[in-house]
C-alpha positions, 0 to 999 in steps of 0.5 A: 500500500502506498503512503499518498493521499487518497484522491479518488474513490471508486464506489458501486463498480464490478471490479475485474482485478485480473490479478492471479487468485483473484474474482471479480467483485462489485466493490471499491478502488482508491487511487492515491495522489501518486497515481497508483492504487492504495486500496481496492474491496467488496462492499463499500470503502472503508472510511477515509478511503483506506485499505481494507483492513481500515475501519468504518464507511465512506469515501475519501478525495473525489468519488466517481460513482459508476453505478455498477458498470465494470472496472477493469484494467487499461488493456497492454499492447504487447506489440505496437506501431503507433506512426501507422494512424493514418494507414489504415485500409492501405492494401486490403488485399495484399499479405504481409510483404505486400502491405509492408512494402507499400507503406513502406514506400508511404512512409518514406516520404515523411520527416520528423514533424510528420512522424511525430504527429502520426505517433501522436495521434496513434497514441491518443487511438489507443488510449480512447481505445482503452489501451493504456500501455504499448510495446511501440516499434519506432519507425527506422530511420533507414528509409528502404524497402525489403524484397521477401522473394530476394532476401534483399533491401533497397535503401534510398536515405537515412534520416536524421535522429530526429525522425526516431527521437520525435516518435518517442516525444510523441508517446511522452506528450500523449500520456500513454505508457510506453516501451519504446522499441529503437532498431539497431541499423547497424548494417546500413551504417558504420557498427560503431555509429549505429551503436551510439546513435542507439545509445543516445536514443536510449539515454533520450527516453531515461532524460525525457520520459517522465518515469511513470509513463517509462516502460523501459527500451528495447531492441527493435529486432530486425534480424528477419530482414538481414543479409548476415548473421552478424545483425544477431550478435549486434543486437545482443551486444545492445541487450548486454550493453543496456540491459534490456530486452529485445522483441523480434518480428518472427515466423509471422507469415508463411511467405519466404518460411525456409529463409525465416527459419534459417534466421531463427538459428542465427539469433540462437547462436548469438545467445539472444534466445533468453529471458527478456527475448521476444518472439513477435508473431511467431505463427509457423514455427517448428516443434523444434523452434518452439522448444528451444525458445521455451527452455531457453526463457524466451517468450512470444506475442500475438497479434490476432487480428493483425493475424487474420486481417493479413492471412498470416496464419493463426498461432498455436497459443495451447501449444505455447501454454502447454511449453510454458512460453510468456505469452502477451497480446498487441494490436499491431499497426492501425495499418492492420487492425484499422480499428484499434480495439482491444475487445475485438482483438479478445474475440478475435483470439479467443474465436479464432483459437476455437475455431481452428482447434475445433474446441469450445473449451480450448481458451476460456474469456479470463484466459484470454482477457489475461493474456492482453492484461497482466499476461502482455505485462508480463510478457515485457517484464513490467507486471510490477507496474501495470496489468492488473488492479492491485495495491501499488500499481498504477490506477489504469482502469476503464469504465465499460458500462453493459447497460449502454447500450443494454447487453442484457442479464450477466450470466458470467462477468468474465464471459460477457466482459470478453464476448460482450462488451465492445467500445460502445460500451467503454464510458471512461478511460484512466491512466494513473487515476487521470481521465484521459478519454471519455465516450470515445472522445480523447480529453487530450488538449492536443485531441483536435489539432492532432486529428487535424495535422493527421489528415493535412500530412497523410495528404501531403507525405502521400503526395511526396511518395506518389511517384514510388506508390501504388496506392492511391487515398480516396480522400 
């Protein structure tokens, strides 16, 4: 329990903590002045908004009474590309590599200013989608495009440092927590330099992030689109230098499958398959792959709908609880989910896992609501932090309301929660007991004008791109 001040009370809520060895319950939650939770109970709060080991009844600081609607925690996105906002429907045809090399091209195009509001508004998406905190790959500063056929990569320019340091203002500015993935380009420029270019985005989050909203960096593994094994000893180099992990896009497609799976072998020699590692996708694997991420520590994260929306393929998720892998849930790009919602995204696993596995019972609603919870924090090493409604965490709560529109009787809170609910049901979204959006409109004082340079600099990149594109925007 923390020593601050209560300054909100939660009254008349069914909390679904998500917390191991937990129920949910309809109750009370204080959120102390620090944002974090200082206590959490059935029935009503203890007087002066305690612990509930306090005394008497009443509440303490201000009380948001939510007249029996669920409380749960701010969902995690394991695995983000939060510049990807205004992408979406690019390619609604084409599988990973063709929709991947479009908006490459698109992207290419862009400076720092435009990446920084294209983050901005990524993020503030999430957030009045009820993701609180993100895994966010930043976009590299190689401007090139990857021929899955070849195994090779054009490169038409590297950008200033600039271009990768305002994707991770954008995420500070906008209030969301975040762990910002920085890829190492070390093949497309002097080892030494991309190892201190590295360096200094690292020291650029720990000097400019406040740590509440600090989730930690990471290696943006890029081993997949390398020429030479040398990339994999490269990025361990950075884990062991900064002492983070790694997450990797891996196995997503089964496109290229041979040269992707002769690749999974030049990330094991270089030691980076441990605790902290991230598999990203990880759909077609072998046993053996599998195996050997699991008894070295490593862990993987799905992206069902991103999944599907790309005929990628659907991940063997019993399989991976079965072999004891971490397993934590992202929504991927805007590009390839179009619509950033998490409660789709928990129906779309759960659904998608059934259907292939021909078995109702294959992966239950809390399941699954836990993978993209506690699951996904885990996963990333932060569950101490976020993930759950517990004492000491930061008070990321959303307010989903089954009465508005009317869902009808609750037989199961889990089940109806996960099946049930969807974003017009979502009233309120918290990020450290701070109001962040309410009935899907963002209260961000920069809400408008990012919805505004969005618009005005897809436009414009789209132009400057036009002469390498295919894709064309209908208005």
């Amino acid at each position: 329990m923390t020593d601050a001040p209560t300054a909100l009370t939660i009254v008349d809520a069914v909390i679904i903590p998500m917390a191991d060895g937990s129920d949910w319950f309809r109750g009370w939650m204080t959120v102390g002045a620090d944002g974090r939770i200082t206590g959490l109970g059935e029935g009503e709060p203890p007087r002066g908004g305690g612990s509930t080991g306090s005394g008497g009844s009443g509440a303490a600081g201000r009380v948001l009474d939510v007249h029996g609607a669920f409380v749960a925690p701010g969902f995690v996105s394991a695995h983000s590309h939060l510049f990807t906002s205004g992408m979406r429907g690019m390619t609604p045809g084409e599988p990973l590599y063709g929709w991947v090399g479009e908006q490459s091209t698109f992207i290419s195009a862009a400076d720092a200013d435009d990446v920084y509001w294209f983050t901005l508004h990524g993020c503030l998406d999430f957030l009045g989608n009820g993701v609180t905190s993100a895994y966010n790959f930043t976009d590299s500063r190689v401007v090139g495009k990857y021929d899955a056929v070849t195994d090779t990569r054009e490169i038409f320019a590297i950008r200033p440092e600039e271009y990768l340091l305002r994707q991770i203002d954008a995420a500070r500015d906008a209030g969301l927590r975040t762990m910002n993935a920085i890829r190492l380009d070390s093949e497309f420029q002097p080892a030494e330099e991309a190892f201190e270019v590295f360096a200094r985005a690292v020291d650029h989050v720990k000097q400019t992030v406040p740590a509440p909203l600090d989730l930690g960096a990471s290696v943006f593994g890029a081993v997949q689109w390398s020429a030479t094994s040398q990339l994999a000893h490269d990025e361990v180099r950075a884990m062991d230098a900064h002492g983070i992990g790694n997450q990797a896009h891996f196995l997503e497609t089964s496109e290229a499958l041979d040269q992707q799976r002769e690749k999974f072998r030049w990330y094991e020699e270089a030691g980076a398959i441990r605790p902290g590692f991230l598999f990203g996708h990880f759909v077609h694997p072998d046993a053996e792959m599998s195996r050997i991420a699991a008894e070295k520590g490593a862990g993987m994260v799905w992206q069902p709908t991103s999944n599907g929306r790309l005929g990628s393929g659907v991940a063997d998720i019993p399989r991976y609880r079965e072999l004891g892998l971490p397993i934590g849930v992202g929504l991927d790009d805007q590009s390839c989910t179009d619509v950033s919602d998490p409660f789709q995204n928990v129906r779309i696993g759960v659904y998608t896992q059934r259907a292939v596995h021909q078995d109702a019972g294959i992966l239950s609603p809390r399941e699954m609501l836990r993978m993209h919870t506690l699951g996904s924090a885990e996963a990333l090493g932060v569950d101490e932090r976020i993930g759950s409604l517990e004492v000491g965490k930061f008070a990321d709560f959303l307010v989903v309301d089954p009465t508005a529109p009317d869902t009808g009787p609750v037989w199961d809170v889990h089940a109806h929660y996960a099946f049930a609910m969807s974003l017009r049901n979502l009233k309120q979204v918290y990020v450290g007991g701070q109001l962040v959006s309410q009935n899907g409109r963002s209260v961000h004082p920069l809400a408008a004008e990012a919805s505004r340079e969005l618009h005005a600099r897809v436009r414009a990149v789209a132009a400057r791109a036009a002469s390498r594109s295919t894709s064309r925007l209908a208005w």
